[in-house]
SETORVEX-217961 format. One record per residue: x negated, y, z negated of N, C-alpha, C in turn. Coordinates in steps of 0.02 Angstrom, whole numbers, padded with zeros to 5 digits, always signed. Layout:
N
XYZXYZXYZ/...
This chain:
276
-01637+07721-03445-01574+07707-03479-01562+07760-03532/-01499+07782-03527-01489+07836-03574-01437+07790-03642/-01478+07796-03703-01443+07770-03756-01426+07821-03833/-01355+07841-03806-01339+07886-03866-01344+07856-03947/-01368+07897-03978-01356+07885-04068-01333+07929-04107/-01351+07928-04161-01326+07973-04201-01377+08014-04219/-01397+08085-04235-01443+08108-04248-01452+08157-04290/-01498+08184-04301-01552+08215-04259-01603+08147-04268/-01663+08166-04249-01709+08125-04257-01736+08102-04309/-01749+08002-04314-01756+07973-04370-01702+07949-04406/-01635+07943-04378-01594+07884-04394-01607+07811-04417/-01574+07780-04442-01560+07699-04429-01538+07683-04365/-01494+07722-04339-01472+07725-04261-01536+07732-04209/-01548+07763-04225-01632+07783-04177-01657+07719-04188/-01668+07680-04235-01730+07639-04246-01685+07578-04214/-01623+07558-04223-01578+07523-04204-01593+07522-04120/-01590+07567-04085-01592+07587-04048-01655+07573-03997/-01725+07610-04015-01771+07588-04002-01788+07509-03995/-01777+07464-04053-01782+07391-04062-01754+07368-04022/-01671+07375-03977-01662+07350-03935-01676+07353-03890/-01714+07415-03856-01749+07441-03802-01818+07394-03783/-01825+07358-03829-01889+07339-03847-01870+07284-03827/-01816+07255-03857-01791+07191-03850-01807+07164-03780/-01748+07203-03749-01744+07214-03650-01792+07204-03632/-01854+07229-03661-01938+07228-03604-01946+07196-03617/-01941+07146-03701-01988+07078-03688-01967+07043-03635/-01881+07047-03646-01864+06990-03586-01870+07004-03507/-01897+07076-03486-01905+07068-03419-01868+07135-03403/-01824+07163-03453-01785+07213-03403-01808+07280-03415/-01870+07265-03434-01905+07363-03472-01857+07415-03413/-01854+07475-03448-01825+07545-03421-01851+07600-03459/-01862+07631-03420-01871+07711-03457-01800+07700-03492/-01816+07731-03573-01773+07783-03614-01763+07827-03636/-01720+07849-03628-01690+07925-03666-01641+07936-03709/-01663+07930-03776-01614+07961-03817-01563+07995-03820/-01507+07992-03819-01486+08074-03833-01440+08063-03913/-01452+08127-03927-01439+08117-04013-01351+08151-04009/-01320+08098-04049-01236+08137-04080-01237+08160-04134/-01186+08184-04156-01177+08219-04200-01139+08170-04249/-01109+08128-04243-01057+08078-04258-01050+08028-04236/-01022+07960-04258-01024+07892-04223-00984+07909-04161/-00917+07952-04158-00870+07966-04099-00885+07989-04053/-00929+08043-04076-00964+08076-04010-01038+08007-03985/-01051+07963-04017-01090+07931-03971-01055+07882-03931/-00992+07846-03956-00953+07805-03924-00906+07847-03855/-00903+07894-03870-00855+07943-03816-00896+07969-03770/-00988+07962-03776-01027+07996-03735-01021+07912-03679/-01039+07852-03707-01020+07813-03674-00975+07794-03628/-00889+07798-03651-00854+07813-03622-00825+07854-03582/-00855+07917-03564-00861+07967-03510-00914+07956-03463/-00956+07923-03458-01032+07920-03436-01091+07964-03439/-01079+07992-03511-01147+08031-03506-01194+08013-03529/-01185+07930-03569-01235+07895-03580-01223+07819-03567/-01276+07798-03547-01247+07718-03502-01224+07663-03575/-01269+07693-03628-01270+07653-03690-01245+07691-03766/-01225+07651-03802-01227+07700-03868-01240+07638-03925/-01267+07649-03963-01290+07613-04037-01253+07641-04097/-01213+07608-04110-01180+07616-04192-01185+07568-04218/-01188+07574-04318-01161+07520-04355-01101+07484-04369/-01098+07405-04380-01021+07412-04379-01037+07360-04433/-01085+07348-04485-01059+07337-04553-01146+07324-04582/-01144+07310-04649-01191+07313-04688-01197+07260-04745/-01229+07244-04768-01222+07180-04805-01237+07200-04883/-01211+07273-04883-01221+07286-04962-01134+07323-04972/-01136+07363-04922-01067+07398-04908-01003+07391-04861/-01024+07346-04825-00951+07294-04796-00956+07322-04725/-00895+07331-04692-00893+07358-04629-00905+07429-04610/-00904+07469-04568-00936+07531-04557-00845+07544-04527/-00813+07556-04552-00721+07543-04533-00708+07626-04490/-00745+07668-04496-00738+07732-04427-00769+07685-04362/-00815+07647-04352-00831+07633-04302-00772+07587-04279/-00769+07522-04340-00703+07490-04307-00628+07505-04264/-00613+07565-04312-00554+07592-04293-00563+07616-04213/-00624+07657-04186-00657+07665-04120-00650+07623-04076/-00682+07581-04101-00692+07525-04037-00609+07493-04017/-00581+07488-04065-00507+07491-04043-00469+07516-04005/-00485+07608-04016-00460+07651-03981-00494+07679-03924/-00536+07661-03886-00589+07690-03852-00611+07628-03784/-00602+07647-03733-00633+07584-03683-00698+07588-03662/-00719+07543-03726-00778+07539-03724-00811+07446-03736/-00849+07421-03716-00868+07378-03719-00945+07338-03761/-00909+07287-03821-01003+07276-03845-01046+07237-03797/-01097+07237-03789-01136+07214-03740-01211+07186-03759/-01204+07192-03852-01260+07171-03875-01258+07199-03947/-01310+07147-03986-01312+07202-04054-01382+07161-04085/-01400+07210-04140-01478+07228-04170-01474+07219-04236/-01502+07177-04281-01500+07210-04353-01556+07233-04366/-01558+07287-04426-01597+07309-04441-01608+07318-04508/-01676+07290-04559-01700+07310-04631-01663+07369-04650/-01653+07367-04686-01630+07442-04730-01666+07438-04792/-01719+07496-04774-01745+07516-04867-01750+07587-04889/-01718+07592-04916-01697+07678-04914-01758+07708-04983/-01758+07751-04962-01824+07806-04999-01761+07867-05032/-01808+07899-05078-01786+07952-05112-01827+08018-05073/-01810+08055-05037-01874+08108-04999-01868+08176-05037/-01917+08215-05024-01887+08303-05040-01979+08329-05042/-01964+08380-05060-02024+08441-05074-02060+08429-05117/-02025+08387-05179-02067+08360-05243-02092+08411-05253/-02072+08477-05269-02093+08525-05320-02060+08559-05368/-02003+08523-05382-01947+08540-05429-01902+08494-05445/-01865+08494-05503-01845+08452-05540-01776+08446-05489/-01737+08346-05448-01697+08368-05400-01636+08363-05456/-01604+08411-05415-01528+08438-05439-01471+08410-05406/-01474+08393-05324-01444+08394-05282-01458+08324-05239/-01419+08272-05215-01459+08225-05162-01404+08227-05130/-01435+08202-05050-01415+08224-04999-01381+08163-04948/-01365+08121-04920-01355+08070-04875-01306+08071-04845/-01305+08009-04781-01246+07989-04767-01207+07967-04808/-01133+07937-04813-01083+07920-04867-01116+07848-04873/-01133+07815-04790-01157+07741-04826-01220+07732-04855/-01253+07770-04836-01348+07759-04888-01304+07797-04957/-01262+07817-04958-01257+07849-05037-01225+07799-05073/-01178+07753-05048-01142+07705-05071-01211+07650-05076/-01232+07637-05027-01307+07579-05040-01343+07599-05106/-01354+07675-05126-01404+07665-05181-01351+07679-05259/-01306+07685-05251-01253+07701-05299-01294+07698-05377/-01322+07614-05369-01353+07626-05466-01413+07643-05470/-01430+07645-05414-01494+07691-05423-01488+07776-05446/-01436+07797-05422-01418+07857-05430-01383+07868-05494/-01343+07827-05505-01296+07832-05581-01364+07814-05642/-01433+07777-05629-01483+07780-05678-01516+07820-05682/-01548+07839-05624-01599+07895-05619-01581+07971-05619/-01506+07991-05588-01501+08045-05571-01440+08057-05601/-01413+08053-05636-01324+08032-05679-01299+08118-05666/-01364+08171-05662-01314+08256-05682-01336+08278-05609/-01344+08235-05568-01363+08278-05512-01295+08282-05456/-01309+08343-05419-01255+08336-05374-01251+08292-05289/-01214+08237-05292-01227+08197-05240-01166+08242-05177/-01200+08252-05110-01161+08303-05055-01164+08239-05008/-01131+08215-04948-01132+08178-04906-01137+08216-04841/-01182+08194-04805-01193+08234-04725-01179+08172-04678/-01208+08215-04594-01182+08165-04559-01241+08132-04530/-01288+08116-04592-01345+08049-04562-01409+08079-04605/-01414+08012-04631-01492+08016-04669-01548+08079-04637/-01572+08066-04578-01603+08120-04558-01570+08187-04553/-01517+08206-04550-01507+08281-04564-01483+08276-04641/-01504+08251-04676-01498+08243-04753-01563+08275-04784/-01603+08230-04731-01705+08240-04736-01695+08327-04727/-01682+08351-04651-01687+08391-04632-01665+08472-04667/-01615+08443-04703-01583+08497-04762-01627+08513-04801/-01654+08438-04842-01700+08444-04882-01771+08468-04889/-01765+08501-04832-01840+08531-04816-01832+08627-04847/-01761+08627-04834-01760+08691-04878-01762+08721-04934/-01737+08691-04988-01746+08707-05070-01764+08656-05099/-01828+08663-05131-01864+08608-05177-01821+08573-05242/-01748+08567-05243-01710+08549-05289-01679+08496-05250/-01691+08511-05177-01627+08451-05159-01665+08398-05117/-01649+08334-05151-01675+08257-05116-01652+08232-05050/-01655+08194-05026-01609+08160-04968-01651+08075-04984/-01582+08053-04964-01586+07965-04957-01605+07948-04897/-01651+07944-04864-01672+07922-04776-01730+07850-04807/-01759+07862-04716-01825+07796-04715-01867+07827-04732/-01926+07790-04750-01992+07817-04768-02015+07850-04709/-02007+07841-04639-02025+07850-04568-02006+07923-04557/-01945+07955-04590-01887+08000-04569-01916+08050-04633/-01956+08034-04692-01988+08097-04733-02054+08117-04683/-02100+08062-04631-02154+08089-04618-02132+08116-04580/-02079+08122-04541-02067+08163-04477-02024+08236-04492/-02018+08241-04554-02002+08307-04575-02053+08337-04634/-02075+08300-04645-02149+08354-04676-02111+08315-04762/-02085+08280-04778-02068+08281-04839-02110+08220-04906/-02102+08221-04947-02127+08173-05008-02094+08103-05019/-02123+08062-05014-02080+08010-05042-02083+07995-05110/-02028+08010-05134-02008+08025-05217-02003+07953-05267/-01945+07883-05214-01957+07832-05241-01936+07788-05167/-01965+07709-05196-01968+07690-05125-01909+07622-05152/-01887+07590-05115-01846+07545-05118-01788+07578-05150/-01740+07586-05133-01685+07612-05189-01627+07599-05176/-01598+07563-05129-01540+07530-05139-01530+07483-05183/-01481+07460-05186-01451+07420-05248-01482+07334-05244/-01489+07316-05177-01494+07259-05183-01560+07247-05133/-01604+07202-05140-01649+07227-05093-01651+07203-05014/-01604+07126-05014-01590+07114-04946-01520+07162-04906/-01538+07221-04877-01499+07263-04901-01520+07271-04775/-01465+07245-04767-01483+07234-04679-01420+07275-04647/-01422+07305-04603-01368+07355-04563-01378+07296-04503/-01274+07284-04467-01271+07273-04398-01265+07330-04359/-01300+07325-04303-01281+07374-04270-01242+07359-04208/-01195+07381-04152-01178+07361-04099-01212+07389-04042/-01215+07387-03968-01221+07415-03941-01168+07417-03863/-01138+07480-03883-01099+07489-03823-01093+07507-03751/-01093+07476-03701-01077+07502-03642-01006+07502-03604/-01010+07494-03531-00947+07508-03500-00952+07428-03453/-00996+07400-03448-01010+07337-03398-01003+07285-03442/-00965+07234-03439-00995+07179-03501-01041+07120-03477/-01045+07104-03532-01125+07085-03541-01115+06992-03509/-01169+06964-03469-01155+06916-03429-01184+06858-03503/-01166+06794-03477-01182+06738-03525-01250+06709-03534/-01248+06711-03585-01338+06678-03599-01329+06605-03628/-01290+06579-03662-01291+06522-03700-01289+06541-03777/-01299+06586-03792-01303+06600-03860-01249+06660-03885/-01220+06664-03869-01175+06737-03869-01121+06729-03926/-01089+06809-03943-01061+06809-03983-00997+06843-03943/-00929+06825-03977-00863+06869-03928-00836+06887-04003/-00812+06976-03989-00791+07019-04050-00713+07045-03999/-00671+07015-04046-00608+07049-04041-00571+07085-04087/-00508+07109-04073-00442+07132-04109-00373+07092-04101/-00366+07067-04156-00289+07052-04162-00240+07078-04180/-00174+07097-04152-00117+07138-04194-00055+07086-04191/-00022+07057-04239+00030+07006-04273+00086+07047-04273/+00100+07098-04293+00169+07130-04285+00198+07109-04320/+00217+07056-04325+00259+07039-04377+00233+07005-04427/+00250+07008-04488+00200+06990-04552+00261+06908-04578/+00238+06854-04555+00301+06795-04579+00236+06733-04619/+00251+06681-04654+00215+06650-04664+00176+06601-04598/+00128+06592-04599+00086+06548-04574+00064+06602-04505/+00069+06661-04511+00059+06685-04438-00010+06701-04425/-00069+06708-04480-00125+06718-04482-00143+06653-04467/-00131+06586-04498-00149+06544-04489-00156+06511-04409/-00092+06528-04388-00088+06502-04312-00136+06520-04269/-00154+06567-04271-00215+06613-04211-00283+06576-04258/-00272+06581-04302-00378+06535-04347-00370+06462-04298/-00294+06427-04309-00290+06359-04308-00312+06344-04226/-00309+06419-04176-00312+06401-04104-00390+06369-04104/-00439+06430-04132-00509+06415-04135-00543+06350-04184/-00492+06344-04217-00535+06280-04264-00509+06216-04227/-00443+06217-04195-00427+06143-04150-00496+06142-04075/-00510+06186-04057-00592+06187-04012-00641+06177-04027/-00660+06178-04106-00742+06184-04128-00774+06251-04127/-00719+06310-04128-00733+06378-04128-00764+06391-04186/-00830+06428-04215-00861+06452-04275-00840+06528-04293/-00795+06552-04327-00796+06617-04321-00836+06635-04379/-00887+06685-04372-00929+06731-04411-00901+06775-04441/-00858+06800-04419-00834+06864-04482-00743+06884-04451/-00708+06893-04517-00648+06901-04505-00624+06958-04545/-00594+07019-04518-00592+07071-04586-00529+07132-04548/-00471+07148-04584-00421+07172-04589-00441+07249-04592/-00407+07286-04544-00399+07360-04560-00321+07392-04553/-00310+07433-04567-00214+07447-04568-00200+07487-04514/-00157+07456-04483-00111+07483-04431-00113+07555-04414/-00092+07565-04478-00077+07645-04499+00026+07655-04487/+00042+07584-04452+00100+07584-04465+00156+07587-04521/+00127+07576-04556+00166+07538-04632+00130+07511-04674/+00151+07506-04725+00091+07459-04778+00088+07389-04780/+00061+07345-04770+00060+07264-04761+00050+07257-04689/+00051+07314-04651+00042+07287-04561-00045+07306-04562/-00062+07265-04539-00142+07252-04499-00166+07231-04429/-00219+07278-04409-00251+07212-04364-00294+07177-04406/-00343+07123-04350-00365+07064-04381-00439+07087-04337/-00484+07079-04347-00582+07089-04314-00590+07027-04323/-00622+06975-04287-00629+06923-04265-00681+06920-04237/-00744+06904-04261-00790+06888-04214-00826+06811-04235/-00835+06796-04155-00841+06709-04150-00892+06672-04101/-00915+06637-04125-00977+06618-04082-00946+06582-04003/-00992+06611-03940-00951+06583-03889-00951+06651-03859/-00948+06650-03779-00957+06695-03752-00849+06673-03714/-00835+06741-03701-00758+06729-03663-00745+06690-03610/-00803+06693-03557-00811+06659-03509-00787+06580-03538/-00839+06557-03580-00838+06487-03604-00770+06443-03613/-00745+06401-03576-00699+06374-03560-00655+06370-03632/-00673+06337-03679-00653+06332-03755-00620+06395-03770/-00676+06446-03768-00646+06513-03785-00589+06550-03755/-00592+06527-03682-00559+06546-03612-00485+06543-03649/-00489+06464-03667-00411+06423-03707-00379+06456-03759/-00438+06466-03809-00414+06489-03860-00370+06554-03862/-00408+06610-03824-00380+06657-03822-00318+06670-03768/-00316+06628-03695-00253+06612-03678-00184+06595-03744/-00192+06555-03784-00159+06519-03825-00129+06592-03878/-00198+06614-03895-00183+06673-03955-00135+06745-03930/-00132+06741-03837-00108+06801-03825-00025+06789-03804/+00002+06723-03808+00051+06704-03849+00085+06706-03914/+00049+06716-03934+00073+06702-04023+00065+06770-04044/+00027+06805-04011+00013+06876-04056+00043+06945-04023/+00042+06984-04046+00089+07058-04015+00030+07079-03967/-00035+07086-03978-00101+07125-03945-00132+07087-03956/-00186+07068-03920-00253+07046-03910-00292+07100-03877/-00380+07119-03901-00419+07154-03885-00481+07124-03887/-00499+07109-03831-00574+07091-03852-00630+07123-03821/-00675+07130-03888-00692+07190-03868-00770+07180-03855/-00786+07131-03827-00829+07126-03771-00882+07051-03814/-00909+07011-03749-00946+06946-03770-01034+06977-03747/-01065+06949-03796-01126+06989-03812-01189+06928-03817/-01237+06935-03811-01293+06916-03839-01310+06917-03924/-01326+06852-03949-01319+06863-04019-01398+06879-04049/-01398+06909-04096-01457+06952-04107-01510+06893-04134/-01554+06883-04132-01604+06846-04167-01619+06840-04247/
């Protein structure tokens, strides 16, 4: 199985990645894997959607920093399907050369947003740069003994580097979702989760309410509900919806019959296995 991430080597994506691989064999479906590393969340979702990788692993929110909203906007625009998802610990390290005083730290935008007061205490005159993933943050940092990077403790041994400080995000239950995308969707287990898109079009009173009211007259649980903008106008949104219940499931079957009435678009963007 070929499962794109983000890379180079020693991501959260990688490890995301791996764990679900892992997942599969307990239950019976082991496969050879192969990595292949992106450069960007787009290029791993678009390697999917062309077929040059059967799978791809991105984040699509964090429980210190909210949603991962480039991936969202993707999965919108992109035919691509979730088919599963992983969480994963997040404990972010301070890495570098440790032979000079750091001047410079290095990360993705979201590990930089995760350690924010760690950085405004410890490091207040230093210059914070954003790259495109903790490990090529590491990987920078292997060149001038002034500049740090925010990665895993896992991602300094695999580039030769120091671990400077250990825990350093802001909060310590500090967990990444990840998704995982393919092109097949994913068959029913009993436990599943269904992630959609809503678009209302028209902004009138009670119109959010009507599409919640389809799933709560069923016994529908929805887990997470969260707005991104159109890009039409200001006050226009879609709606992210994800709800326990696989599409198949007769209840759900209803609900979303019902909702693709009332609403301008419906997208759903695939019924999944829910992570443990």
């Amino acid at each position: 199985m070929r499962i794109a991430v983000l890379g180079p080597e020693g991501t959260y994506s990688e490890k995301a990645a791996l764990r679900w691989s892992q997942d599969l064999a307990r239950s019976g479906c082991a496969q050879m894997t192969e990595l292949i590393y992106c450069s960007d969340f787009e290029d791993v979702l678009k390697a999917v959607e062309a077929g040059v990788s059967d799978v791809g692993v991105v984040p699509v929110e964090n429980s210190l920093e909210g949603a991962v909203t480039v991936v969202m906007d993707l999965l919108l625009k992109l035919s691509v399907s979730i088919i599963g998802e992983v969480t994963v610990p997040v404990k972010h390290c301070l890495v570098g050369r440790g032979e000079d005083e750091v001047k410079v730290v290095l990360s993705h935008p979201q590990a930089l947003a995760q350690c924010r007061q760690y950085l405004r205490d410890h490091y207040p005159g230093a210059e914070i740069r954003t790259t495109g993933s903790t490990s090529h943050a590491a990987r920078l940092a292997q060149e001038f003994p002034e500049m740090a990077a925010i990665a895993e403790a896992g991602t300094a041994e695999k580039y030769g580097l120091k671990i400077l400080a250990r825990g350093i995000q802001d909060a310590g239950g500090n967990v990444t979702r990840f998704i995982v995308a393919g092109k097949v969707a994913a068959e029913a287990t009993g436990r599943d989760k269904t992630s959609l898109v809503v678009y209302l079009q028209r902004d009138r009173p009670g119109a959010l309410f009507a599409i919640l009211q389809e799933f709560a007259a069923r016994a529908i649980n929805l887990t997470r509900i969260e707005s991104r903008p159109s890009r039409k106008g200001l006050g226009d949104y879609y709606f992210y919806i994800d709800l326990e219940g696989h599409k198949d499931e007769p209840a759900v079957r209803e609900a979303l019959k019902a909702i693709e009435e009332k609403a301008a678009m419906i997208k759903v963007l695939g019924s999944y296995p829910r992570a443990e």
